[in-house]
N, C-alpha and C positions, 0 to 999 in steps of 0.2 A: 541365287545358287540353284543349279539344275537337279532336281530331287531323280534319283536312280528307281527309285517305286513310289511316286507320288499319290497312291491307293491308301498306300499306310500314314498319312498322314491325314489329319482332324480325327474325329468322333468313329467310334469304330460301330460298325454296322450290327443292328439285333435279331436279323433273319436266324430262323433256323433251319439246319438241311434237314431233308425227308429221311427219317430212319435207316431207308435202303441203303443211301447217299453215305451218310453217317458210318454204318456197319461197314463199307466197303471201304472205306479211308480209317477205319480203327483196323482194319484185317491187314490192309496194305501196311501200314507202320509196322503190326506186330510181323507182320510176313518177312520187312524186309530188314529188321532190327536182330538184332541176337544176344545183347546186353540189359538189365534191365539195374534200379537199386529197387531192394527188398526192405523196408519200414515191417521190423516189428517193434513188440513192446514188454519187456522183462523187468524183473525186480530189480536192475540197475537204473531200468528207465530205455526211450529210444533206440535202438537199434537200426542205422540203414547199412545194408549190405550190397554192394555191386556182385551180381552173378551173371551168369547165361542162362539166359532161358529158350526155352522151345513154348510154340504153342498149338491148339486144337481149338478149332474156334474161338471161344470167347474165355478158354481155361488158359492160364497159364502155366509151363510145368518146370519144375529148379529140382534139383538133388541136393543134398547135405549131409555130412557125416552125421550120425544119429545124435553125435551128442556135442553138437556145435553151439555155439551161442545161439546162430537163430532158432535151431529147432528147439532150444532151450523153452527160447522164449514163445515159439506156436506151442509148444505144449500148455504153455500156463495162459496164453490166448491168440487164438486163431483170428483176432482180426489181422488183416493186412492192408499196406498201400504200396505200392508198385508204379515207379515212375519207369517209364518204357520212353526214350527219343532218340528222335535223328541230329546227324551232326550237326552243329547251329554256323551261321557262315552270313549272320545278318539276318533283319528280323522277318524276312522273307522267307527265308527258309525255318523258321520257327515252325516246329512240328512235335507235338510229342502227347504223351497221355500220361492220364493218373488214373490207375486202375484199382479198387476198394474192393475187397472180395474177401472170407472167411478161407483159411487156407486147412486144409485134409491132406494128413501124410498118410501115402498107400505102402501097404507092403507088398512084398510078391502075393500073400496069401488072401490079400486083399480081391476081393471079386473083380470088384472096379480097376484094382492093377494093369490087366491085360488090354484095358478098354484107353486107356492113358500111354502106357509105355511105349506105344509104337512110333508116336511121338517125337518120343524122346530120342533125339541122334545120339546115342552112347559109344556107336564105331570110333568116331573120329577121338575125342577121348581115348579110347585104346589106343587108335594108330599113335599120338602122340606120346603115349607113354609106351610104347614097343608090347605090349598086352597083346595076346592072340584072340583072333574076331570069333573065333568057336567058344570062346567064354564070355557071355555075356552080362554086363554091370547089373546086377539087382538094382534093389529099393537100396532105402525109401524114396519113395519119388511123394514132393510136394506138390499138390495139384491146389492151384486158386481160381475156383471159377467167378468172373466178373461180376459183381453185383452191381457196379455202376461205374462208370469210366467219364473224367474231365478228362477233351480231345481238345487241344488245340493244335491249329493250323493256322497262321497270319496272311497265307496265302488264299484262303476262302472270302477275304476280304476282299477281291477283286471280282470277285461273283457277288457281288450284296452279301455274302454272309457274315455272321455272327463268327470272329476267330476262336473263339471259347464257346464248345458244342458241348451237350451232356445228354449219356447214355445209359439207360435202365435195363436191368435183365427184367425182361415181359416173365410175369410166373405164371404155371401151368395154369391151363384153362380147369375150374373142376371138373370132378367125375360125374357124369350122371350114375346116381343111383342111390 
């Protein structure tokens, strides 16, 4: 029988892509995605939530009524995991990430606020609920910035790579002094 991607078949390849490579194919997914599920973890236990998210580099940003189950549960622990992917249509198209990140709810009066929300497409939201664009959606805005991201792509496999790439946030170089 005539194999339609015969790449994806035997032993999957253990190359790793160069950082740059890597960043630029985690940016493109989150670029062109708008859905993400939200993993937290509450006194019930588990929590995954499908929302929209927006992002800025390597943070990603969700809103929530203050006193929703999720934020429920980032109040009593900010870890998170965030699966982000593209539509699946065969194992080809297999593309998506697992993004691990401590999650920080800003408020307006938050410093950091203004440095996030811009982000954040809140228009459109209005336009659908007949809401006027001269009043603009506050906080809380949940900000997760990436601490490490499982990327895969099954499509990498046809360049020698590894379909399962992993990605660290590099921490600040110290201060001299």
């Amino acid at each position: 029988m005539p194999l339609t991607n015969p790449w994806l078949s035997g032993p999957a390849p253990e190359a790793r892509l160069p950082r740059p490579e890597l960043e630029e194919r985690i940016l493109n997914l989150l670029s062109s995605q708008n859905m993400c599920v939200l993993a937290t973890t509450g006194p019930d236990g588990p929590l995954a939530t499908p929302v929209r998210y927006f992002h800025l580099d390597f943070a990603l940003l969700v809103t929530a009524a203050p006193n929703s189950p999720k934020m429920r549960n980032l109040a009593a622990d900010p870890r998170v995991s965030i699966g982000v992917f593209a539509p699946l249509v065969g194992q080809a198209s297999s593309r998506g990430a697992q993004v691990f990140g401590r999650a920080r709810v800003l408020t307006e009066d938050d410093p950091q606020f203004a440095h996030y929300w811009p982000a954040y497409r809140w228009q459109a939201d209005h336009v659908e609920r007949g809401r006027s664009l001269d009043e603009p959606q506050g906080g809380p805005l949940v900000v997760v910035d990436a601490e490490r991201i499982v990327y895969t792509e099954h499509w990498l496999r046809r360049k020698g790579y590894a379909p399962r790439q992993f990605w660290k946030r590099r921490e600040p170089a110290p201060s001299a002094g």
